[in-house]
N, C-alpha and C positions, 0 to 999 in steps of 0.2 A: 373590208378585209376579212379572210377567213381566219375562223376563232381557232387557236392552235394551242396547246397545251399551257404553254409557258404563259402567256397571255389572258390567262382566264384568271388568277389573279387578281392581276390588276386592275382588269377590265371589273365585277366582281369588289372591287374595295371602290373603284370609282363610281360605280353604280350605287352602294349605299347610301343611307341616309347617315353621313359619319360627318364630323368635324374636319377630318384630318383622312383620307386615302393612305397614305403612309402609316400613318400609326394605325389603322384597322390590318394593313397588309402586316405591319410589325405581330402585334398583337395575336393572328393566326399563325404566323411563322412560329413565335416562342409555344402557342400551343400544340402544335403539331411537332415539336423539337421535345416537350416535355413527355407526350404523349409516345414520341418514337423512341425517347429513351431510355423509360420505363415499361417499353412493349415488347416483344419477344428479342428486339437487336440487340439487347445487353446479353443475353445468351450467345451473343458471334463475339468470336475471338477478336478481327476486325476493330469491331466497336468497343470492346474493353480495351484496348489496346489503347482507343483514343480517350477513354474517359479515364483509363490508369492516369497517361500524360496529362490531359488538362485539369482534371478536374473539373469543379466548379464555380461559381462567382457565389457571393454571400447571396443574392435574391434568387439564383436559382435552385441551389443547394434548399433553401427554405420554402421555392414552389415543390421540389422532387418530393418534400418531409410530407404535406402536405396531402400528397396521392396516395391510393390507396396500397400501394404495389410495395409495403414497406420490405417483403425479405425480398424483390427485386434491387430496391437502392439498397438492403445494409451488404446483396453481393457485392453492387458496383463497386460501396467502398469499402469492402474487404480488400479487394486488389490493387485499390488506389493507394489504400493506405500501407500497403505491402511495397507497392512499388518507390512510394514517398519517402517511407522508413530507410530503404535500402539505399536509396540515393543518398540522403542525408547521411546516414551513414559512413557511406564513401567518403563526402566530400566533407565531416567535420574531423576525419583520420587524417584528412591531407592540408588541412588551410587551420590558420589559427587567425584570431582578431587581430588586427595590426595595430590599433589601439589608434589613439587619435588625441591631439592637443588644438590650442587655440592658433599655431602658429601651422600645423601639418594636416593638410587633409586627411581624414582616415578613407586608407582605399579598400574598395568594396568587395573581399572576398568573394571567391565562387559559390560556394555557402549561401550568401545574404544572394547575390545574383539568380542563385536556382530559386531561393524562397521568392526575391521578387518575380520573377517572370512566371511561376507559380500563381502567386495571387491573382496576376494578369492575367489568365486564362481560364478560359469557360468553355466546358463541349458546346453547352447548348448556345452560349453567347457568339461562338464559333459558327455552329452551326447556322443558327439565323442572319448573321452578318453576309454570309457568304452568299445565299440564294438573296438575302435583301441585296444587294446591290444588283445580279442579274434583273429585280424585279426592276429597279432604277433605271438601269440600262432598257430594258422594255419600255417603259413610260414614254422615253425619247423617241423610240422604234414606233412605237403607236404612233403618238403625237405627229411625227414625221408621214407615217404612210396612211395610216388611219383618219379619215374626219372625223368618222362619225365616234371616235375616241376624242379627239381634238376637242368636240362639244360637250364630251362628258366632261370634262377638263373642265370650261368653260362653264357650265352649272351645276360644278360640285360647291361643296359648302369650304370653300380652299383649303388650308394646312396649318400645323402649329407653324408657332414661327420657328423650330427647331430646323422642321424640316422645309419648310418653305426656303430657307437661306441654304439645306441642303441641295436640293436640287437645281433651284437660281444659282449656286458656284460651281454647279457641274454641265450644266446644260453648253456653258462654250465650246467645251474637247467631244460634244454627239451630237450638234446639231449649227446646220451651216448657216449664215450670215443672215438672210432669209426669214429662213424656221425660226430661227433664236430670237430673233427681234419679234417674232408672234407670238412665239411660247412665251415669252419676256414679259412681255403685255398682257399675257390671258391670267399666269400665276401671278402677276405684279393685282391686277384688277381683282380675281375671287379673293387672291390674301386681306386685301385693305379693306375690299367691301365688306367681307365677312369678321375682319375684327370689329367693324365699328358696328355690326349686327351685335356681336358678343357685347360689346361694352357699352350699346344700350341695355341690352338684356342685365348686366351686372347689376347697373345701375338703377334699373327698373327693382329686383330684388332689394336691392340696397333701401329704398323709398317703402318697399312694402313692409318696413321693420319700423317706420315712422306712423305715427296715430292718426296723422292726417290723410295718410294711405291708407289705412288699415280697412274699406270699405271698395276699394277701386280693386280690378280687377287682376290677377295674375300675370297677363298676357303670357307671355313665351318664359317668363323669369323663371320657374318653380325649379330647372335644374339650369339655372344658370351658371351657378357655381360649381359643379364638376364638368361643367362644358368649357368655362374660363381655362381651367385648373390644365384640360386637356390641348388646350389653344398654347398656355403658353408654359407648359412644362413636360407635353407629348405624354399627360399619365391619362392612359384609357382603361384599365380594370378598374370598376367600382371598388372591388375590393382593397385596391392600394390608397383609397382614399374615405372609406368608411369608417 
């Protein structure tokens, strides 16, 4: 199948030497999402516009601090926090607490409403969610038309189990009776095989802490434990676990 843009990707996180394809694709997408918007697109009206509205989520607000670009982020939230102020504003002149007892629900003001869907949004959480799913949608499109994807598939190191159940409960509504029942079987086999690769490795680590090991060899264990960590809680930055 000819390599086409959208495709290199994926293809590209399946070719690595990764745990998890999804979480290397995740991982470059937040990069490229931090990188784009702390890079000249905070300058576009466009894009302030959207990082006024969303904001950011606590972990990525603390990657942006983080970058070097700091009178880039303190514009962004100069106008976020203009725009936030102003709302709030509005909406604590118009709504008052309704106050609440053990017998009456207290209903939730438009107030507490804007704050909640507030916290709920992220530009960047945004952003990456958005092209991670066309990449999902790909994986099927490969798989389907592609072999020679099909076998990357088939001797990648599988998936955490986050996203291994991700894409196992989406594969019915992209791919027909057929395909599904092979895709089924190909991510059903690298997932199981490759945890019980991981939880020997653990467990090899776990033995080299004992004195009657302490002589015997390493083998594959020495980063067992942030390979685990990434298997079954999808954390791939060294640095969120150092």
């Amino acid at each position: 199948m000819k390599e086409q843009l959208y495709t290199i990707p994926v293809n590209e996180a399946f070719e690595s030497d990764c745990e998890c394809p999804l979480c290397k694709m995740k991982e470059d997408l937040e990069r490229n999402a931090i990188e784009y918007t702390l890079g000249p697109s905070y300058m576009e009206d466009d894009t302030r516009a959207m990082t006024d509205e969303a904001g950011f989520c606590e972990k990525h607000i603390k990657d942006l601090y983080k970058e070097k670009n700091r009178l880039g982020l303190a514009l962004i939230l100069s106008t976020h926090l203009q725009k936030t102020t102003k709302d709030m504003q509005t909406l604590s002149s118009k709504d008052s607490p309704t106050g609440s007892s053990f017998f009456r629900k207290r209903e939730t003001t438009s107030l507490c409403e804007y704050v909640d869907k507030l916290q709920k949004r992220c530009f960047i959480c945004d952003r990456i969610n958005n092209t991670f799913d066309r990449y999902i949608d790909t994986i099927f499109h490969l798989y389907k038309y592609d072999p020679a994807f099909a076998e990357k598939v088939h001797n990648s190191k599988g998936f955490c189990t986050y996203h291994f159940a991700y894409i196992y409960d989406r594969a019915a509504d992209k791919l027909s009776k057929n395909v599904l029942e092979q895709f089924l079987n190909d991510i059903r086999t690298v997932y199981f095989d490759n945890m019980k690769r991981i939880q020997e490795d653990i467990e090899w680590f776990i033995n080299k802490f004992d004195y009657r090991y302490k002589n015997e060899p390493w083998k594959n264990a020495k980063d067992a434990l942030p390979r685990t960590i990434l298997k079954t809680h999808s954390v791939v930055s060294k640095d969120d676990i150092q």
